[in-house]
Phi, psi and omega in degrees: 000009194284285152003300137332326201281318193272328177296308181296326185285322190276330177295270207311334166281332173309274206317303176309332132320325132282357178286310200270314196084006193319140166316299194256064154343297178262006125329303214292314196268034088302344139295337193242017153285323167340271182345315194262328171297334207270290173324298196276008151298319193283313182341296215295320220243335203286138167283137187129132174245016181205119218205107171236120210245343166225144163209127192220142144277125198268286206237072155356294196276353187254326210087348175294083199238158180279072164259120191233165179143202189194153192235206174317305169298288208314295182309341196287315184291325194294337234233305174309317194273344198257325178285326185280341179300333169317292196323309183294294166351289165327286193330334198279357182269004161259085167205160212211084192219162184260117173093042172294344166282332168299302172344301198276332188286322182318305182296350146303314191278343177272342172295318176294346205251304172304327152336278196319293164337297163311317190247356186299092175274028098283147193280315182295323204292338174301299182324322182276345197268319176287346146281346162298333187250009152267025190270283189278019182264305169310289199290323183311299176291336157326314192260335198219016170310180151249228201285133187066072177257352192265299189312334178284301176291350159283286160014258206303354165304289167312345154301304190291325193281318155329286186320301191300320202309310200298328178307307182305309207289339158286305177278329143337282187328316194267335164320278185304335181276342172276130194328291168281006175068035175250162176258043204264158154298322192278008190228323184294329165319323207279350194291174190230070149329139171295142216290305178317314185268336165291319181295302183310310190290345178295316179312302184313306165271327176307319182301344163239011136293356193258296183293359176255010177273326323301138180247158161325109018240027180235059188215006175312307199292356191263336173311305197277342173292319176310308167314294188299323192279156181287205177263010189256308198297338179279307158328305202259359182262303160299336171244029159178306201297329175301300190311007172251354172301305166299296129017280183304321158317299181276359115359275164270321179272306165288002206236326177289317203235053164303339177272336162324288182324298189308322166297329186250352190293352178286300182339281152313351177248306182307304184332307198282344176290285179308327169303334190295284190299350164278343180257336187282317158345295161278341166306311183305334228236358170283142181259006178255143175295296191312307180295293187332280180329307187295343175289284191322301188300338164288330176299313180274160116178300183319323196276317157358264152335292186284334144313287192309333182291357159293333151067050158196173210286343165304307189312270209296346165291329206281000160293307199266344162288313175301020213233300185295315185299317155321297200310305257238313213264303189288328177271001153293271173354316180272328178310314217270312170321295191281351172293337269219275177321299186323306172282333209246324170099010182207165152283326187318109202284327160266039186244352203235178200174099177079060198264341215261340188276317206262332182226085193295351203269324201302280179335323187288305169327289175300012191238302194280003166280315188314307183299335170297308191305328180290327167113016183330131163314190207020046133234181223288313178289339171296309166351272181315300168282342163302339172279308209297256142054275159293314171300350196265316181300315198295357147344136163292165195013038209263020169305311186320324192280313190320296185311285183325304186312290185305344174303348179283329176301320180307276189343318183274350186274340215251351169248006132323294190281322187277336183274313186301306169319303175285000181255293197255332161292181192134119214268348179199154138314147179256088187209112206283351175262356205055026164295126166320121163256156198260139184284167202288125189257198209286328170283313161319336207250321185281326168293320182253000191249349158306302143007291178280327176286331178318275206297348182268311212279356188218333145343296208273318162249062219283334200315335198295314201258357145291318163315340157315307179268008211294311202270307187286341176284302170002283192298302171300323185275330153309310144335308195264328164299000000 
């Protein structure tokens, strides 16, 4: 019933918050992001790497079973989602919005549905828990976007919803192709599909984990949504629902098409190898703070991607370790952007300057989420990429990719550093109304400095969250061998 527990708590507090509307709201929805951290901390300490606590047949004839549980991976994103979500939540109490307890109730419900993903050992029920969490995500940005918020969120609708359609039709196909017509993952792991039909079918389920991550050339919608959404939406789209694109890969793709994979994976690592560098490019070259990120974050999502397609055990732990590193990384970053607008009253990189003399602490706070974004050893993300890094060198002819791959640390060192300089350097503040700006107070300090001990402290010591993953890549790659 733990496991239920996580589905139920963040749903039944959306729904009383929306229902009731209560004045401290975003109270309410920070106990009960706690609440769901505390389970899956224990989850985490608890002996076992695989735990399955409910399975009921809902629609027989369909394949359709209520099975839920999680091995390594599975707990790690469950692990992903209950620590970063307090943070988004949290973000919200300087955010200035009409109807904040709806707000807040969305991002419950979308915590819940992601949850729901994370633990699904069924193909409709991951399908049916992964269009759910693209629901109260749509209206947040509808209602509570910025400028051209409906054509960006038709967009981004219309992206996702192709995608999931090619994801059902794949999984209906691979349904029919099993003896008994069930859709549990462990009986869809078991076909043995003809060599013909995995390569066409690898698209079919790849395609809405490729957009939904984004990877190169399916990735036009995220700039600007990630711009356009307010800042808790942007935080959950960059720090965790991609992260359900990785996920559905090793689910679905590697494990249902593994001679699929082999036919496209030189591809599929180049796309995302070019996608990087084509995006850490445009990043440097942005005059918005809030796009410059969203450019970076595509830009790590590409290295991402081509890791885990290295299909050996550096790629895919050192994927799924950097996935925790993204998260922790992209929601410092946004924080800081709105703390950053909040003083300066703009994103514009070229309204803003010498931000660093009236608020130094604010400064220090951005320099040390920067070292992270930069990949400094001892932090967190240095990890994460010398394992991608290395699994992309262990590659037949895979030096070319590795080099290519690490040109994104420049690339990322030099529009890090090039945003801190146009932000906090400088000879005066730039700030056009002339008011004293205020330097980082205790709620900036109380957001970010867990945040940062998080990326230094597994910087220093990653084993708690390789060891995790140790036994289930294992496992997967005996499998896919």
């Amino acid at each position: 019933m733990i496991l239920i527990a996580l589905l139920l708590i963040p749903f039944l507090t959306g729904t009383l918050l929306l229902v009731a509307r209560p004045a401290h709201s975003l109270v309410i929805a920070l106990i009960s992001a706690i609440a769901c951290a505390v389970i899956v901390v224990g989850l985490w300490l608890m002996p076992g790497s695989e735990v399955v606590t409910l399975e009921h047949s809902w629609i027989p004839q369909w394949g359709l079973n209520f099975k839920l549980g999680y091995d390594g991976i599975g707990l790690l994103m469950l692990l992903l989602t209950a620590v970063i979500f307090p943070f988004i939540i949290a973000a919200g109490a300087k955010e200035t919005y009409e109807n904040p307890a709806v707000v807040n109730a969305l991002l419950l419900f979308t915590q819940s549905a992601l949850f729901g993903v994370f633990m699904s050992q069924n193909a409709f029920l991951f399908y049916i828990f992964y269009e759910l969490s693209l629901l109260p995500l749509f209206f947040l940005l509808l209602f509570w976007g910025g400028a051209n918020r409906r054509a960006i969120t038709m967009r981004f609708f219309i992206y996702t919803l192709f995608g999931g359609l090619a994801l059902l039709f794949g999984i209906a196909y691979c349904v029919v192709q099993e003896p008994s017509h069930s859709a549990d993952f462990t009986a869809l792991h078991a076909l043995h599909l003809p060599y013909d039909v995995q390569v066409w079918l690898f698209w079919a389920l790849f395609l809405a984990f490729a957009v939904k991550l984004p990877i190169f050339p399916f990735h036009s919608w995220q700039p600007d949504t990630y711009t356009m959404a307010p800042l808790q939406g942007t935080m959950t789209l960059g720090g965790v629902l991609l992260k359900m694109g990785l996920f559905g890969i090793l689910r679905f793709v590697f494990p249902i098409v593994p001679e699929g994979v082999e036919f496209w994976r030189s591809t599929v690592i180049w796309m995302s190898i070019i996608g990087a560098l084509y995006a850490g490019w445009i990043a440097f070259r942005q005059t918005d703070l809030k796009r410059l990120v969203a450019y970076s974050s595509l830009s790590h999502v590409g290295i991402l991607c081509a890791g885990l397609f290295a299909w050996n055990t550096y790629g895919i732990s050192g994927s799924l370790y950097q996935a925790f590193a993204h998260a922790v990384l992209v929601v410092s970053m946004l924080y800081i952007v709105g703390a950053v607008q909040r003083r300066a009253g703009t994103t514009d990189l070229s309204k803003m300057g010498g931000m660093k003399l009236q608020t130094p602490r604010l400064a220090a706070l951005f320099f040390l989420v920067l070292i992270n974004a930069v990949a400094l050893p001892l932090t967190q993300s240095f990890v994460g990429e010398w394992l991608m890094f290395n699994g992309l060198w262990q590659l037949e002819n895979g030096g070319w990719m590795a080099l290519a791959a690490v040109l994104t640390i420049i690339l990322g060192a030099v529009y890090m550093l090039y945003a801190f300089q146009r932000v906090m350097l400088g000879p005066e503040p730039r700030n056009e109304s002339g008011v004293r700006l205020l330097d980082a107070d205790r709620d900036d300090h109380l957001f970010l400095v867990p945040l940062i001990a998080i990326t230094l402290v597994l910087g220093f010591y990653p084993a708690p969250i390789l060891h995790l993953l140790e036994a289930p890549v294992q496992q997967l790659l005996s499998v896919l061998n």
